[in-house]
DOVEX-55954 format. One record per residue: x, y, z of N, C-alpha, C in turn; residue in one letter. Coordinates in steps of 0.05 Angstrom, whole numbers, padded with zeros to 5 digits, always signed. Example, Ala and Ser with C-alpha at 12.3 -4.5 7.8 and 13.67 -1.06 7.14 Angstrom:
2
+00264-00114+00156+00246-00090+00156+00264-00066+00156A +00257-00045+00142+00273-00021+00143+00258+00001+00157S 
//
This chain:
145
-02155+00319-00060-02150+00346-00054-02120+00353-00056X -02103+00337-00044-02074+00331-00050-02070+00341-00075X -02074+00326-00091-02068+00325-00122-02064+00364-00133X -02101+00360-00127-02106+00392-00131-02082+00422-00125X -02080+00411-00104-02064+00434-00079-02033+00437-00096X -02023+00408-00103-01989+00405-00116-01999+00419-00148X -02025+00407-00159-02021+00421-00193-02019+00451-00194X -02040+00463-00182-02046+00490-00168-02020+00506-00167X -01993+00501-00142-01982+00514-00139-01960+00503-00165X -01953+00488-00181-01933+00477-00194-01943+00502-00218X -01969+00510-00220-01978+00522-00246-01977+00552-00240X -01975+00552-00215-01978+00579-00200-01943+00589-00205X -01927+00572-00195-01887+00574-00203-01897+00581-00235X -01897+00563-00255-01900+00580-00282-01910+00598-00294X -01932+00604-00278-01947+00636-00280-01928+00657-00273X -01915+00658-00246-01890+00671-00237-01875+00673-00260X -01863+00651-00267-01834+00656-00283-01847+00668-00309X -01866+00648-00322-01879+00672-00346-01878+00699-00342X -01885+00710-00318-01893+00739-00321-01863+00750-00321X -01837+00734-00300-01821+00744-00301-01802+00746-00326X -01805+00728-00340-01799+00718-00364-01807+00745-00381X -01830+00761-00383-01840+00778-00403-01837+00805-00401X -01830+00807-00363-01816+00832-00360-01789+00836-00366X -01781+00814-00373-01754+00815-00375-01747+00821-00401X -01766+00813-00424-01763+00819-00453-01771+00842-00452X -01793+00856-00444-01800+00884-00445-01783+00903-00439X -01762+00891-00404-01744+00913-00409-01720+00914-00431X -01714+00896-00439-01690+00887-00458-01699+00897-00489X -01723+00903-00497-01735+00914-00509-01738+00938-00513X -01742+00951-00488-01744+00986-00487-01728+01000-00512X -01726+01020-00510-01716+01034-00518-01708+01058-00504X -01681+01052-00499-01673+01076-00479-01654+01104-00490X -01669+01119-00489-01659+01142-00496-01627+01145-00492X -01613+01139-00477-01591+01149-00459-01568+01127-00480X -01580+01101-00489-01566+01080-00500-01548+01089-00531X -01525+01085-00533-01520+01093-00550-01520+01070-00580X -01536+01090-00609-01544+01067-00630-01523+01069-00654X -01502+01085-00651-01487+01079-00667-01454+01073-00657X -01447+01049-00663-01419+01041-00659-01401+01059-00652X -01380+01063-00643-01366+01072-00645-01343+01052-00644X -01311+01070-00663-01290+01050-00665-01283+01039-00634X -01280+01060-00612-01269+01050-00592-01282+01022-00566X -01314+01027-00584-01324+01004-00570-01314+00976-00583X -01291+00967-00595-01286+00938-00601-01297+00931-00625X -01304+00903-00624-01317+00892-00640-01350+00900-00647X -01352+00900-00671-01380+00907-00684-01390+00885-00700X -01400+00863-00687-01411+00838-00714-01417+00857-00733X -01408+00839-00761-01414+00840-00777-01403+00868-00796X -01391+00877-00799-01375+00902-00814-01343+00880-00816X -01327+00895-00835-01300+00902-00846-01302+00924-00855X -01288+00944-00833-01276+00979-00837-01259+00979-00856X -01262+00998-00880-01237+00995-00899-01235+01025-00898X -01217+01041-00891-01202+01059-00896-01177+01065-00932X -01176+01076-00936-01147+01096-00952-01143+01124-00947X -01109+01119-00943-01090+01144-00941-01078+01134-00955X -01071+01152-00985-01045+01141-00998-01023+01134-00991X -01007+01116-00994-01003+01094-01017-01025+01073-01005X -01029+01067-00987-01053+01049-00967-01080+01054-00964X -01090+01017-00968-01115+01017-00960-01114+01004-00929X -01129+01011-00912-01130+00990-00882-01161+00989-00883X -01159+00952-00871-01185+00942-00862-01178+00934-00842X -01194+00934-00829-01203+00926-00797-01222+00909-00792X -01221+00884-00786-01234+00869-00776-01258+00867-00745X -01275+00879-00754-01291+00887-00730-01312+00860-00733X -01315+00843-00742-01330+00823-00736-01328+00797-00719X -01340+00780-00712-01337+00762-00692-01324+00742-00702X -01323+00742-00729-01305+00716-00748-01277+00728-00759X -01261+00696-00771-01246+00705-00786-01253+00718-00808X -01244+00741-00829-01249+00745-00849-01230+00741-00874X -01241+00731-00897-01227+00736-00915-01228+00766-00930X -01203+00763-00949-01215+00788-00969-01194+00786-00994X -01209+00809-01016-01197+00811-01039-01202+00843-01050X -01184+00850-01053-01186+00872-01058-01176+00880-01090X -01207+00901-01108-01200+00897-01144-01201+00928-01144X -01196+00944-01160-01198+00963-01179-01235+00959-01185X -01251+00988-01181-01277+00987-01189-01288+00978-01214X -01259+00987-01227-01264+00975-01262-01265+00947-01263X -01253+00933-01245-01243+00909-01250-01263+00882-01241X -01285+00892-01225-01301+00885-01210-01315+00863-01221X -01319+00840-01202-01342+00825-01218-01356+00810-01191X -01380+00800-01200-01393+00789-01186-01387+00767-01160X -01386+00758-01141-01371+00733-01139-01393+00721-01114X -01402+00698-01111-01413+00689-01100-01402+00672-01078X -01372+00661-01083-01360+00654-01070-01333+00663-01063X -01314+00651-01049-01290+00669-01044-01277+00663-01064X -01268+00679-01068-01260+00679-01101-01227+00672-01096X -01217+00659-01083-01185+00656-01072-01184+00631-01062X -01203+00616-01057-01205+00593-01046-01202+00589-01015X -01184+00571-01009-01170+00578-00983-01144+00592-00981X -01134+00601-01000-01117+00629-01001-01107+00649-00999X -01137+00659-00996-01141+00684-00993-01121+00698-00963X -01116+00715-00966-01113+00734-00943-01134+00730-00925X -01127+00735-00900-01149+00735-00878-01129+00753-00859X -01157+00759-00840-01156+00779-00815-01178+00766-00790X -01164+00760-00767-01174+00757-00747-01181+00778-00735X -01211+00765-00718-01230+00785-00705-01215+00811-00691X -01214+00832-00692-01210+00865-00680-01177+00860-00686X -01169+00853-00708-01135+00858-00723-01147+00879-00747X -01118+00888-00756-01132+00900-00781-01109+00888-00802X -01112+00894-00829-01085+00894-00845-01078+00919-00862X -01067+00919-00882-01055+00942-00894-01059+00930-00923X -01049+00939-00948-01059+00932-00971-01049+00966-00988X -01020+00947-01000-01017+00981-01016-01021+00990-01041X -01035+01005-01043-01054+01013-01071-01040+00986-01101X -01008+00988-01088-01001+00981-01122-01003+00948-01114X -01018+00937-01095-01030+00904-01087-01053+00908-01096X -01068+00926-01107-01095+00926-01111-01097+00911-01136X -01115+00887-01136-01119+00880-01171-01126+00909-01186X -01117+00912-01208-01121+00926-01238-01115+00947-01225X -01102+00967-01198-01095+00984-01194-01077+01006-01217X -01083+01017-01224-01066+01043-01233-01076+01073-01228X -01046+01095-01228-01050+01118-01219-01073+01133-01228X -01095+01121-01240-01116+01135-01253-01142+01129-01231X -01141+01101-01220-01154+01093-01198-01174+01114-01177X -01194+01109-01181-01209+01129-01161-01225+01114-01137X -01224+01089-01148-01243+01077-01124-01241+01044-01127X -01239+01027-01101-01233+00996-01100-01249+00986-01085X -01260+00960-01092-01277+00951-01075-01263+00920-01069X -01272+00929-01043-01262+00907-01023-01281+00891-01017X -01278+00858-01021-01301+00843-01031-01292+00814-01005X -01303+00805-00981-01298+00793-00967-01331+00779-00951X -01309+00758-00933-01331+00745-00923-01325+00730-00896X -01338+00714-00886-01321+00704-00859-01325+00673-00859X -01305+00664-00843-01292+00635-00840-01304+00635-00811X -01314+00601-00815-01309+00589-00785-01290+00565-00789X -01280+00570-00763-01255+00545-00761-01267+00520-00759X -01268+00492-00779-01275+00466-00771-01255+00449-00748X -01273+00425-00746-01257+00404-00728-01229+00398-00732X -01221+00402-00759-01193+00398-00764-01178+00426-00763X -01186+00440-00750-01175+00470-00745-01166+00483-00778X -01172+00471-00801-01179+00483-00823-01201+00509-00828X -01200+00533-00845-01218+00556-00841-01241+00543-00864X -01262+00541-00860-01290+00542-00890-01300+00566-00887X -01305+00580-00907-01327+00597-00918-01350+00594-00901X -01360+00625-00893-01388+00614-00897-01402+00636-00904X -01431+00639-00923-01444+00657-00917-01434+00675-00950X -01443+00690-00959-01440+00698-00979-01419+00711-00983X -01413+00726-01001-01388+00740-01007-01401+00768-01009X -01391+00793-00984-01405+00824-00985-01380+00840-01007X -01394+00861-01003-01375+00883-01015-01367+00907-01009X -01347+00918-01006-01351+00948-00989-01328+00969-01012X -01342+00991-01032-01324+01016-01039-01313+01028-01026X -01290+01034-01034-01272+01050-01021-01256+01073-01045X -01264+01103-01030-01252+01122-01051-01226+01120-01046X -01207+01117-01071-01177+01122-01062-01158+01139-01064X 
//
């Protein structure tokens, strides 16, 4: 009867935490009217974006992601595919919520005829040897200039 009485209540504690367990996804789940669903700049970091702005002579990106980022910035004409970082470990980079600057005449294939550049990046995690690797594909973001 022993036996019974300890399995009983040991199964009875996981019943508890299950249920509490499921209210807890349900509320985390909701959908709350009041919650706000689109970013804003002043809330910080936003995984996953690089903000690229232009005001002439300048382009600015902003680093709103949780990683380092690389980047490369071409002329729309000039554009090509890239699957990897196309700079190696070279590249320019921007740490998480920094931004940089980038002036039109740094733009690959830039000239005053230029209407639009795309800014082609990706993000680094730091290894054991505090060296940056790639990871993850290479995005792309237009920018009118």
């Amino acid at each position: 009867m022993r036996h019974f009485s300890t399995t009983f209540k040991t199964r009875g504690r996981y019943a508890a935490m299950a249920a509490g367990l499921a209210l807890t996804l349900v509320a985390c789940n909701s959908n709350d009217a009041a919650a706000p669903t689109t970013p804003r700049p002043s809330q910080g970091i936003v995984a996953g974006t690089l903000e690229a702005t232009a005001a002439k002579p300048t382009l600015t990106l902003r680093n709103t992601t949780e990683f380092v980022v690389g980047y490369m910035v071409v002329d729309k004409d000039m554009a090509t595919v890239a699957l990897f970082p196309p700079c190696g470990q070279n590249c320019p980079t921007i740490v998480q919520g920094q931004q940089a600057t980038v002036d039109y005449s740094r733009i690959a294939g830039y000239t005053e005829r230029s209407t639009e550049a795309i800014v082609m990046w990706w993000t680094y995690q730091r290894a054991a040897d505090g060296t940056l690797a790639p990871t993850g594909g290479v995005n792309s973001t237009r920018v009118r200039l």
